[in-house]
PDB file of N, CA, C and O in Angstrom:
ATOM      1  N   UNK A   1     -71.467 -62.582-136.785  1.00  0.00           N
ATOM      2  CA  UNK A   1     -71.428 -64.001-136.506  1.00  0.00           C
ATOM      3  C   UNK A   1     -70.441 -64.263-135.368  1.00  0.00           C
ATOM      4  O   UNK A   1     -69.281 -63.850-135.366  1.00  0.00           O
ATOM      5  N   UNK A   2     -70.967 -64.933-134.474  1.00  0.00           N
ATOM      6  CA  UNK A   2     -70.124 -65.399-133.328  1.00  0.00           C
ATOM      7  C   UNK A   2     -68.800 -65.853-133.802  1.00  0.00           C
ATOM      8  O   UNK A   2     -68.580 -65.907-135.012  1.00  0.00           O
ATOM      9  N   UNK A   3     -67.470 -66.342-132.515  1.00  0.00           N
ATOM     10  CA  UNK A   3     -66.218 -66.641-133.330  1.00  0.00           C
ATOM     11  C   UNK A   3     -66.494 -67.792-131.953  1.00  0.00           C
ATOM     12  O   UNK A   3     -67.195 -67.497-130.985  1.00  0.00           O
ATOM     13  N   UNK A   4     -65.721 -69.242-132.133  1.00  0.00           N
ATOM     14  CA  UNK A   4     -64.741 -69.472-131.264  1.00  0.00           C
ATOM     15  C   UNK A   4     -65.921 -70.929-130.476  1.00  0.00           C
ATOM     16  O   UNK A   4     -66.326 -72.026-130.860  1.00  0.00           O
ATOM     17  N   UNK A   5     -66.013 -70.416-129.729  1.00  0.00           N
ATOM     18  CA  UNK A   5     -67.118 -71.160-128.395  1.00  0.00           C
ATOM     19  C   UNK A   5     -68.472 -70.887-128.569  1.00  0.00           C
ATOM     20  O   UNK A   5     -69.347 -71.742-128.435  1.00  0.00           O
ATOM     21  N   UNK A   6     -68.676 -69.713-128.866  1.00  0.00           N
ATOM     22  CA  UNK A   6     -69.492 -69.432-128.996  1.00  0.00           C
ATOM     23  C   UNK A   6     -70.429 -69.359-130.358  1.00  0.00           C
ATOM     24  O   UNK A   6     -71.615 -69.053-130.481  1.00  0.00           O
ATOM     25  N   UNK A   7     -69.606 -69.692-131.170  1.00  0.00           N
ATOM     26  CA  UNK A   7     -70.016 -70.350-132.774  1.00  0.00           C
ATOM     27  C   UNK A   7     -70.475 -71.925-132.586  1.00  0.00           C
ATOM     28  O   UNK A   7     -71.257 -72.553-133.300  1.00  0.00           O
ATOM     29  N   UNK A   8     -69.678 -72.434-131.279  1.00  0.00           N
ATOM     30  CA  UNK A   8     -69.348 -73.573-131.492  1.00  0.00           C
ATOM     31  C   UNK A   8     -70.480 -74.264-130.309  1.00  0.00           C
ATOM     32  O   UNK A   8     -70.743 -75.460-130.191  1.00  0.00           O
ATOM     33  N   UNK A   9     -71.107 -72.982-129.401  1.00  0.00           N
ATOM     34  CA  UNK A   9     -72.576 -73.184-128.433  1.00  0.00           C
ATOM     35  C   UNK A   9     -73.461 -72.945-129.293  1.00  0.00           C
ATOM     36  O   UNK A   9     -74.435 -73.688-129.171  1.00  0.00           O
ATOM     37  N   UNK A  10     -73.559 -71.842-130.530  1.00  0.00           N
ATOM     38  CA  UNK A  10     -74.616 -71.766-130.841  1.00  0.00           C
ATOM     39  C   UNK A  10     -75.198 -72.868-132.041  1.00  0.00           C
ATOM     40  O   UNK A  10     -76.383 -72.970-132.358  1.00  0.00           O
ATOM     41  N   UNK A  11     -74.185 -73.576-132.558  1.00  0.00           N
ATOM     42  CA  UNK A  11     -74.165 -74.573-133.486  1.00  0.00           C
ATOM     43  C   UNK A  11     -75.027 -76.118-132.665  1.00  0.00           C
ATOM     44  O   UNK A  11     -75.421 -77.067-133.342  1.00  0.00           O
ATOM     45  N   UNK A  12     -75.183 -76.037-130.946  1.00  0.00           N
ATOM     46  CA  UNK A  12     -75.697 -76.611-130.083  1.00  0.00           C
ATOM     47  C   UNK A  12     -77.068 -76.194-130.235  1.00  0.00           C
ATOM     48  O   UNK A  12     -77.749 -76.879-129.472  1.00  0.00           O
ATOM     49  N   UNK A  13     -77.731 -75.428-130.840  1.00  0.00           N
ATOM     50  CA  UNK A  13     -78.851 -74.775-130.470  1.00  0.00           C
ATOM     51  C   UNK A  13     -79.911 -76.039-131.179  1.00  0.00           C
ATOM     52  O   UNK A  13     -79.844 -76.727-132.198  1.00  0.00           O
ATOM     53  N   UNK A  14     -80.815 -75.923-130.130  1.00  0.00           N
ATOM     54  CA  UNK A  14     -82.145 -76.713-130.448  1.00  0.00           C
ATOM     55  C   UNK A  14     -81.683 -78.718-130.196  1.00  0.00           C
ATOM     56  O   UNK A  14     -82.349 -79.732-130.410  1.00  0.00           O
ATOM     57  N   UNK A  15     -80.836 -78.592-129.879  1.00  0.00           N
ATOM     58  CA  UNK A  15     -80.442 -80.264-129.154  1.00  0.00           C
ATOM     59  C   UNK A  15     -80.689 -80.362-127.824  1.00  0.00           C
ATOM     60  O   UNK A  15     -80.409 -79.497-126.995  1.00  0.00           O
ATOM     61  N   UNK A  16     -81.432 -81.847-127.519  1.00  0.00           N
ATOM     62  CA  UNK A  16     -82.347 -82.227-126.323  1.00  0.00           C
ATOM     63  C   UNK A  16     -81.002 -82.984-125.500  1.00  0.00           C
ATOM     64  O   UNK A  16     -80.419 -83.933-126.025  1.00  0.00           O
ATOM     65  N   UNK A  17     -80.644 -82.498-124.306  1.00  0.00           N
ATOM     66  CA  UNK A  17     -79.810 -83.248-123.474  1.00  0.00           C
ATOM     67  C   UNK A  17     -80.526 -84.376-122.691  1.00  0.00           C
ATOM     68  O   UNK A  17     -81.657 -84.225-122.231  1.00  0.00           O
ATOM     69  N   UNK A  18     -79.600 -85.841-122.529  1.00  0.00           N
ATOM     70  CA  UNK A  18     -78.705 -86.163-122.997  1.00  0.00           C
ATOM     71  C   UNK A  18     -78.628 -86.677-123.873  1.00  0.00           C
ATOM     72  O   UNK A  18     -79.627 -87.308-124.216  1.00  0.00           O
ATOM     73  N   UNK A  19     -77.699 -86.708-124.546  1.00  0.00           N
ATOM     74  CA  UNK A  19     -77.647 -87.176-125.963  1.00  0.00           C
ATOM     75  C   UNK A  19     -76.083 -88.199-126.442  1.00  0.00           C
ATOM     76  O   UNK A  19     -74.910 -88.066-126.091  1.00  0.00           O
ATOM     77  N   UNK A  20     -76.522 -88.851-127.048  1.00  0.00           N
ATOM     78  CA  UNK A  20     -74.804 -90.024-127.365  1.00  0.00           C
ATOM     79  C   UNK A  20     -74.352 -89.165-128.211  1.00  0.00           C
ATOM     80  O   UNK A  20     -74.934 -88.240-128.777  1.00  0.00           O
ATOM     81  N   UNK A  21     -72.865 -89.655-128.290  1.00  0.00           N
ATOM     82  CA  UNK A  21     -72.189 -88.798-129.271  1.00  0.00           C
ATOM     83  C   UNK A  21     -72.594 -88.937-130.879  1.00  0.00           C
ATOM     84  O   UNK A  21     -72.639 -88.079-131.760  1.00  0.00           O
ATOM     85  N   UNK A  22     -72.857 -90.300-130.903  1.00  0.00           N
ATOM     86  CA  UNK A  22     -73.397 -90.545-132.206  1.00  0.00           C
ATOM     87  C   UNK A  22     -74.735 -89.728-132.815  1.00  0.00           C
ATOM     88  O   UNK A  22     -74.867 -89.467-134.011  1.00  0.00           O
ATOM     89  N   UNK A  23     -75.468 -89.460-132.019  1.00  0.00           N
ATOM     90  CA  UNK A  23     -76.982 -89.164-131.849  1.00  0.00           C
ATOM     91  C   UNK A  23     -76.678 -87.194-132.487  1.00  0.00           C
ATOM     92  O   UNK A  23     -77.341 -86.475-133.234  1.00  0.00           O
ATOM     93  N   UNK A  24     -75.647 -87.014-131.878  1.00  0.00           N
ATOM     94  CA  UNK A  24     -75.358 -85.720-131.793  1.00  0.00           C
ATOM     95  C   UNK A  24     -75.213 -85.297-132.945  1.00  0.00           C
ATOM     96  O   UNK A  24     -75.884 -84.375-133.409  1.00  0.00           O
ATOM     97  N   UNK A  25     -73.883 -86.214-133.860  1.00  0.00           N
ATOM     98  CA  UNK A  25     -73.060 -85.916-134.718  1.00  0.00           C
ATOM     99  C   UNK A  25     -74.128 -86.008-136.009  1.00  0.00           C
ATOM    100  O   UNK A  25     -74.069 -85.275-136.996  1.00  0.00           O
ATOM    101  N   UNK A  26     -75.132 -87.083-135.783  1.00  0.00           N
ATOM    102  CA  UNK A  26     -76.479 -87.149-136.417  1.00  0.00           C
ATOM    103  C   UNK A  26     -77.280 -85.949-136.718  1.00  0.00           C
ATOM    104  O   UNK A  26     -77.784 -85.602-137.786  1.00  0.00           O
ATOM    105  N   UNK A  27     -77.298 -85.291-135.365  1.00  0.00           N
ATOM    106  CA  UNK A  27     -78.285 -84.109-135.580  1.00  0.00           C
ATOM    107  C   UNK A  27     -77.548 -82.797-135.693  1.00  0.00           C
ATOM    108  O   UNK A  27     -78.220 -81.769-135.774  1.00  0.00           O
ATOM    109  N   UNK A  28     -76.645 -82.753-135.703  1.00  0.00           N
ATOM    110  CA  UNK A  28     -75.890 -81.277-135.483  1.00  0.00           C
ATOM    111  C   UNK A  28     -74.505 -80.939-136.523  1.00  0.00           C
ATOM    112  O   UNK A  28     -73.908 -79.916-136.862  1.00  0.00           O
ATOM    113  N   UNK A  29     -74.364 -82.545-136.833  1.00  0.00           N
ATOM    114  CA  UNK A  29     -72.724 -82.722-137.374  1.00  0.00           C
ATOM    115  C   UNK A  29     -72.406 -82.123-138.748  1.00  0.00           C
ATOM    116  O   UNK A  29     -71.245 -82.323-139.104  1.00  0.00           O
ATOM    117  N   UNK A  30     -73.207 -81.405-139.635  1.00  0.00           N
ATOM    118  CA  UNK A  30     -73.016 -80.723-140.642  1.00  0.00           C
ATOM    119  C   UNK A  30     -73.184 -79.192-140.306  1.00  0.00           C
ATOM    120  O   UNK A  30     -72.969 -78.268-141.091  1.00  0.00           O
ATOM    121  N   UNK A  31     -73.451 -79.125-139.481  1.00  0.00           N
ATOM    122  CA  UNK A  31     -73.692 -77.533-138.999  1.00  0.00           C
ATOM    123  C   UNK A  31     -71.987 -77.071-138.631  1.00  0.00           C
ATOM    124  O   UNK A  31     -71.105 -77.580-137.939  1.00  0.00           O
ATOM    125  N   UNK A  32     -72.096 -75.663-139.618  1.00  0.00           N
ATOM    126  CA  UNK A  32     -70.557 -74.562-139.396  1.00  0.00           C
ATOM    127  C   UNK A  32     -70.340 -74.602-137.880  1.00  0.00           C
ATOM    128  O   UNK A  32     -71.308 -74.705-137.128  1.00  0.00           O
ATOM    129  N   UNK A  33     -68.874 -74.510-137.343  1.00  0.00           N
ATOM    130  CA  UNK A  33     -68.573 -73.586-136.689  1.00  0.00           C
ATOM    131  C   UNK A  33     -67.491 -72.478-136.736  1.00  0.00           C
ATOM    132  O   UNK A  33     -66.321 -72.708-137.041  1.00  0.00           O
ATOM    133  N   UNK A  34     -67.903 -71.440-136.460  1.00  0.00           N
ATOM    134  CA  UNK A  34     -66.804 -70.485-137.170  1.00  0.00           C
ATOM    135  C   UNK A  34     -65.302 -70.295-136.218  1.00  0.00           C
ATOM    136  O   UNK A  34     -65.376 -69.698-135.144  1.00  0.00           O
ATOM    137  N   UNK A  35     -64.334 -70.694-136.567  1.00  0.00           N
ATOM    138  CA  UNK A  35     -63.362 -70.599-135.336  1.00  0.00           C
ATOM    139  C   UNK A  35     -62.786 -69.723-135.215  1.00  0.00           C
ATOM    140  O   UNK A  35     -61.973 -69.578-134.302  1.00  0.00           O
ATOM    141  N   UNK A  36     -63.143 -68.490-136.500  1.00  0.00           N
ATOM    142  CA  UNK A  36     -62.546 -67.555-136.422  1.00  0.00           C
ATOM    143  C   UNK A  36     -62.862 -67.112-137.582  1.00  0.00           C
ATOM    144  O   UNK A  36     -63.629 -67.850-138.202  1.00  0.00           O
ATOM    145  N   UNK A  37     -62.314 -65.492-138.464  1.00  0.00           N
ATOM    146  CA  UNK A  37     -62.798 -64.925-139.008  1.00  0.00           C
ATOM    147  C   UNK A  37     -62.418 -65.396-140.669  1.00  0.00           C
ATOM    148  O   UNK A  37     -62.975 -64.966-141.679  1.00  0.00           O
ATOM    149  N   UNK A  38     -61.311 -66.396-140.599  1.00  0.00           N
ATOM    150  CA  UNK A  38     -60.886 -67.161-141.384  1.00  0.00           C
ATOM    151  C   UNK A  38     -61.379 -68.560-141.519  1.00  0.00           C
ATOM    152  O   UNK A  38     -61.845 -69.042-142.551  1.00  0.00           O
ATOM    153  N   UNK A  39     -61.219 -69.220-140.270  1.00  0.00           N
ATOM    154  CA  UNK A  39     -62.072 -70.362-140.256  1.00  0.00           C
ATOM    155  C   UNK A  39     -63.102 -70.980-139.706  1.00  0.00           C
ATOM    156  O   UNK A  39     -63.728 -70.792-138.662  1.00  0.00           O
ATOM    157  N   UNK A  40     -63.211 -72.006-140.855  1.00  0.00           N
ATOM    158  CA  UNK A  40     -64.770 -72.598-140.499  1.00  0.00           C
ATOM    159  C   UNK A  40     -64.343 -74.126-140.214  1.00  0.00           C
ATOM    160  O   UNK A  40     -63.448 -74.614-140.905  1.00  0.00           O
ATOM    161  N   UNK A  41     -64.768 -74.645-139.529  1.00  0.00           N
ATOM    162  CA  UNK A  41     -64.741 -76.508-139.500  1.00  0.00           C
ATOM    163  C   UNK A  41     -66.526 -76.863-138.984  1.00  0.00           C
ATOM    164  O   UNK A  41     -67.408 -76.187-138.453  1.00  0.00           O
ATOM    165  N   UNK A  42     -66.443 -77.991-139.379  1.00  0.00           N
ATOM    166  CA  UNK A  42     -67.887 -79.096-139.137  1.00  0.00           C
ATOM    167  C   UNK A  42     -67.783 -79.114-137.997  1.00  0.00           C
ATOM    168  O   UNK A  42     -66.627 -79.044-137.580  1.00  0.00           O
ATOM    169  N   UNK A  43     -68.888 -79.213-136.988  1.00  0.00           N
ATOM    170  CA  UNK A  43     -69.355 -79.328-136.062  1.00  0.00           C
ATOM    171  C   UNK A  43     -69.071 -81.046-136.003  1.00  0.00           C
ATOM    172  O   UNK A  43     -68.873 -81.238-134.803  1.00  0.00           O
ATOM    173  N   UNK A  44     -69.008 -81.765-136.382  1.00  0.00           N
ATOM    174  CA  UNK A  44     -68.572 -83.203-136.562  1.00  0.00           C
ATOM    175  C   UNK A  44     -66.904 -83.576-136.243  1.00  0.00           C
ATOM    176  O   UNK A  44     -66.478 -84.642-135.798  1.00  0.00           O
ATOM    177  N   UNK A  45     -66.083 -82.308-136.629  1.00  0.00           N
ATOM    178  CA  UNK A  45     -65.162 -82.130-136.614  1.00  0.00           C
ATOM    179  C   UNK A  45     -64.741 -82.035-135.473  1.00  0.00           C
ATOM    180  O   UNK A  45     -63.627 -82.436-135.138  1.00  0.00           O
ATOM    181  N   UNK A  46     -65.404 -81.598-134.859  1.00  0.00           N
ATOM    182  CA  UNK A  46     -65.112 -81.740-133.006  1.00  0.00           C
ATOM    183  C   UNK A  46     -65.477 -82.540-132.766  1.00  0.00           C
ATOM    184  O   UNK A  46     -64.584 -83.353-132.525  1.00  0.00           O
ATOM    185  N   UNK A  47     -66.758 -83.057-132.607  1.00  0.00           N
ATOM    186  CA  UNK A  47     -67.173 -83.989-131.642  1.00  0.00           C
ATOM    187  C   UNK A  47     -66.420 -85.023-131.987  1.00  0.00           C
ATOM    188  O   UNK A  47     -65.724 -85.403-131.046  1.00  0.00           O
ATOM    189  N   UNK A  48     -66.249 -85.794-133.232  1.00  0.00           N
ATOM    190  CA  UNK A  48     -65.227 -86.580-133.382  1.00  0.00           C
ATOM    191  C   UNK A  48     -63.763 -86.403-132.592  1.00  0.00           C
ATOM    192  O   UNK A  48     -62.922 -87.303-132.571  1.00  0.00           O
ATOM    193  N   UNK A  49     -63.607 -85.237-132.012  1.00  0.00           N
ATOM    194  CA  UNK A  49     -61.995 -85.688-131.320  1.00  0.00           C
ATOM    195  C   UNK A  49     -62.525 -85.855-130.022  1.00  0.00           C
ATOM    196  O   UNK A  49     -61.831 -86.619-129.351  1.00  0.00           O
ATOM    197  N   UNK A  50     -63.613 -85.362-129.373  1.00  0.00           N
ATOM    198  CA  UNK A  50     -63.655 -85.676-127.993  1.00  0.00           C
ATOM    199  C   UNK A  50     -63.638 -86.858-127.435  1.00  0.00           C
ATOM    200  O   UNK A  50     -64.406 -87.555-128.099  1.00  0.00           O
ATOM    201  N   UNK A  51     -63.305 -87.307-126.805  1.00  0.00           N
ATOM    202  CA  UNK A  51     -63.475 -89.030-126.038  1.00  0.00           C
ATOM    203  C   UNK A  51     -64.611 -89.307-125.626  1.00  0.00           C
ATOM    204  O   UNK A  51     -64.903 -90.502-125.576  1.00  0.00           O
ATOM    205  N   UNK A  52     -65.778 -88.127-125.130  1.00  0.00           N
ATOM    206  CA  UNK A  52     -66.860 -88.825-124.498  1.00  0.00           C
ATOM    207  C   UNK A  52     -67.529 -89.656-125.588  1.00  0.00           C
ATOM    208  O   UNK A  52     -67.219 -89.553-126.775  1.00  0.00           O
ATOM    209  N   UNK A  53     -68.365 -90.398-125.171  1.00  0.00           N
ATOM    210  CA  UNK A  53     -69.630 -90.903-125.792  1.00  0.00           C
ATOM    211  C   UNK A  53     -70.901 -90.750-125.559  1.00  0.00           C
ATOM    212  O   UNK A  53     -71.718 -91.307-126.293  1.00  0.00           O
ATOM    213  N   UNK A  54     -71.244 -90.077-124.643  1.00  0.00           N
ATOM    214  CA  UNK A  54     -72.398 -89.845-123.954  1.00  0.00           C
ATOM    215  C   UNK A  54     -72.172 -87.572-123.352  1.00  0.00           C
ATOM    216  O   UNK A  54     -71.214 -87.023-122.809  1.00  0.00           O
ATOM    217  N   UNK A  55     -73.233 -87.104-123.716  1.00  0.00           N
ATOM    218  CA  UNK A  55     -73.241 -86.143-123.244  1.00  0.00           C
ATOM    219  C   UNK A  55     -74.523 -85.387-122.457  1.00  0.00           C
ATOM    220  O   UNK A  55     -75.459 -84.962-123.134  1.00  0.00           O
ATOM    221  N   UNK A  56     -74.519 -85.257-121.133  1.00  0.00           N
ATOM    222  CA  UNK A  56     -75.750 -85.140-120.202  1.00  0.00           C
ATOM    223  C   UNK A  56     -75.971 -83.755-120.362  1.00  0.00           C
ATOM    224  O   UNK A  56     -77.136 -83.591-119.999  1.00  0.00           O
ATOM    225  N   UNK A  57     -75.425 -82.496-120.756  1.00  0.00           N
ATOM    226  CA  UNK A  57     -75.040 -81.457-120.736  1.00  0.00           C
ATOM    227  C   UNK A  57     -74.511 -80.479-121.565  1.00  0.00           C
ATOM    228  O   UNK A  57     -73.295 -80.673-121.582  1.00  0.00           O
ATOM    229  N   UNK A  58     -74.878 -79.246-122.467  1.00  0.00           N
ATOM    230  CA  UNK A  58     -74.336 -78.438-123.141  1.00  0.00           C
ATOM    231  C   UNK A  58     -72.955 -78.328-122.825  1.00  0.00           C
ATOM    232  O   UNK A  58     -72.186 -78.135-123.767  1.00  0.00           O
ATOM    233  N   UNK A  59     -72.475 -78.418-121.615  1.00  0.00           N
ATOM    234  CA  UNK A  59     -71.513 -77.813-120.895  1.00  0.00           C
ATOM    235  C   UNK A  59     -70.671 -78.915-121.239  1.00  0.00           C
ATOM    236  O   UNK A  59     -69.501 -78.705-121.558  1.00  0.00           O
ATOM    237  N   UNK A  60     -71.252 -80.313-121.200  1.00  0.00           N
ATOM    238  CA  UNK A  60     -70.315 -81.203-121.545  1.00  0.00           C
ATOM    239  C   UNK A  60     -69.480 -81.325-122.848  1.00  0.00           C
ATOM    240  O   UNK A  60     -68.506 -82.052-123.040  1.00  0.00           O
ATOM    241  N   UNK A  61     -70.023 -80.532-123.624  1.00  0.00           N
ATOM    242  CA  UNK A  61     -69.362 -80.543-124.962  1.00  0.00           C
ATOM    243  C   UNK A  61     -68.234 -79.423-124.815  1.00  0.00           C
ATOM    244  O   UNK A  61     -67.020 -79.427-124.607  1.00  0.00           O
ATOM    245  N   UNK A  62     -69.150 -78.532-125.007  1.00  0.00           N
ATOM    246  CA  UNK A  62     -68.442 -77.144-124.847  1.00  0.00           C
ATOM    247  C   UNK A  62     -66.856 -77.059-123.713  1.00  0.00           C
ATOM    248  O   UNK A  62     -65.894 -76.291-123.706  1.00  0.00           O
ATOM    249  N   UNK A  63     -67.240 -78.268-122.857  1.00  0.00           N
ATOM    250  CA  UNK A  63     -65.813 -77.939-121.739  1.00  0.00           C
ATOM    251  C   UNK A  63     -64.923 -79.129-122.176  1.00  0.00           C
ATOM    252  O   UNK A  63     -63.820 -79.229-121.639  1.00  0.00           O
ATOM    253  N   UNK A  64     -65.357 -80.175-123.239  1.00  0.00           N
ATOM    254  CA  UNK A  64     -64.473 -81.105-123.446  1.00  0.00           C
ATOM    255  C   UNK A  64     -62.959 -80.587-123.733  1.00  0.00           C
ATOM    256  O   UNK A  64     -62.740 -79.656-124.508  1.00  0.00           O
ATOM    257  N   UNK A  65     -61.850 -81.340-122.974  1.00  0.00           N
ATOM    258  CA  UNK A  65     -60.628 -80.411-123.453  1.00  0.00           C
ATOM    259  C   UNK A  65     -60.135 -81.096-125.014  1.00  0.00           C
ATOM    260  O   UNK A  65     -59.150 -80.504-125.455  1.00  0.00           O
ATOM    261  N   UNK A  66     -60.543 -82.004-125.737  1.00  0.00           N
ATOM    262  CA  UNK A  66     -60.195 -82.498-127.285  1.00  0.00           C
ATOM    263  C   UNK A  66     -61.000 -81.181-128.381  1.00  0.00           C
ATOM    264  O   UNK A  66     -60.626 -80.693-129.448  1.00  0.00           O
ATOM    265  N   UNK A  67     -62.502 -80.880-127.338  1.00  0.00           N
ATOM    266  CA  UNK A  67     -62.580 -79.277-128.280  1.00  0.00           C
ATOM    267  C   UNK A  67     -62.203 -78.485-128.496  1.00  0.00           C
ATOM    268  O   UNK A  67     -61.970 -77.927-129.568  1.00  0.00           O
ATOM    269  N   UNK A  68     -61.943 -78.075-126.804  1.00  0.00           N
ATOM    270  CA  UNK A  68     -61.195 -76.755-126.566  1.00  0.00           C
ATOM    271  C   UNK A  68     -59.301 -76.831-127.533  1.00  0.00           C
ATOM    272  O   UNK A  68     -58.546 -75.903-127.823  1.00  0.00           O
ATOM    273  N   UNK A  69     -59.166 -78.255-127.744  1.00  0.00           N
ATOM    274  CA  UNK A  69     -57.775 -78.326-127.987  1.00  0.00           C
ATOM    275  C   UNK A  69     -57.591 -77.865-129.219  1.00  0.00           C
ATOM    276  O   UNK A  69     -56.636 -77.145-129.507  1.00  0.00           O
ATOM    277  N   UNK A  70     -58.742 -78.344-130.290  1.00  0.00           N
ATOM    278  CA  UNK A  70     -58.901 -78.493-131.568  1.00  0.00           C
ATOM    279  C   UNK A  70     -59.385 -77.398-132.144  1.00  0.00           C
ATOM    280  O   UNK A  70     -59.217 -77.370-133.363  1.00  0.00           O
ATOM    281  N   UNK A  71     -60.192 -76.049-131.449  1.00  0.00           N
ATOM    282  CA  UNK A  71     -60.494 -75.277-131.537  1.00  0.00           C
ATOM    283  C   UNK A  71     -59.459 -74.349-131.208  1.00  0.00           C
ATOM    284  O   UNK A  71     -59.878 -73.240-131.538  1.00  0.00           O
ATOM    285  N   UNK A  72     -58.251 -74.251-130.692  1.00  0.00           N
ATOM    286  CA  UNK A  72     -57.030 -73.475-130.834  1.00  0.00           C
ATOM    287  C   UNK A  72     -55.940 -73.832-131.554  1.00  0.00           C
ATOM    288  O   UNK A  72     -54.996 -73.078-131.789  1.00  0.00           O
ATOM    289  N   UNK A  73     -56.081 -75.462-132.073  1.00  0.00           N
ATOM    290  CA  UNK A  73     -55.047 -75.674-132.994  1.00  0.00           C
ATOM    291  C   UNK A  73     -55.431 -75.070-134.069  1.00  0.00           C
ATOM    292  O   UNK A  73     -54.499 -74.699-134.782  1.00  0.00           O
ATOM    293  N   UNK A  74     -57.140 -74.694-134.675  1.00  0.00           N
ATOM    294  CA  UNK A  74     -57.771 -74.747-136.093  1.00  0.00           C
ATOM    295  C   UNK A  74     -56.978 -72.858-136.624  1.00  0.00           C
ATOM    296  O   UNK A  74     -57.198 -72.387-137.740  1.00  0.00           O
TER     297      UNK A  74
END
C-alpha cells in the first residue's frame, strides 16, 4: 500500500476535474489515506484544511501547502 502523497493521489482516483471542494469531500471524503505505516486519516481530513474551494486539477490538491502541511504534522 502506498504511504504519504501517494496514498493521498491514489485516494483521487476516478474524480472528474474540476471539481468544488464540497463536491469532492462528497465523493472521495470517506476514502483512507495512509500517511504512513502507522497512520491513517480521512481523505476529508485534508481537504478540510486546504483553503481552496474550487479545484481545476489533481495537482491542485495534491500541491495544496494546508495538505502537504497536515500530512507531515499526521
Amino acid at each position: 500500500m502506498p504511504y504519504g502523497m501517494a496514498s493521498l493521489s491514489e485516494a483521487l482516483s476516478g474524480v472528474h476535474f474540476p471539481i468544488s471542494k464540497q463536491d469532492l469531500i462528497n465523493q472521495v471524503g470517506n476514502r483512507d489515506v495512509q500517511v504512513d505505516e502507522r497512520h491513517t486519516l480521512k481523505m476529508s481530513d485534508f481537504l478540510q484544511a486546504c483553503v481552496h474551494e474550487t479545484y481545476n486539477l489533481v495537482t491542485d490538491v495534491t500541491t495544496c501547502p494546508q495538505i502537504e502541511q497536515k500530512m507531515k504534522a499526521a
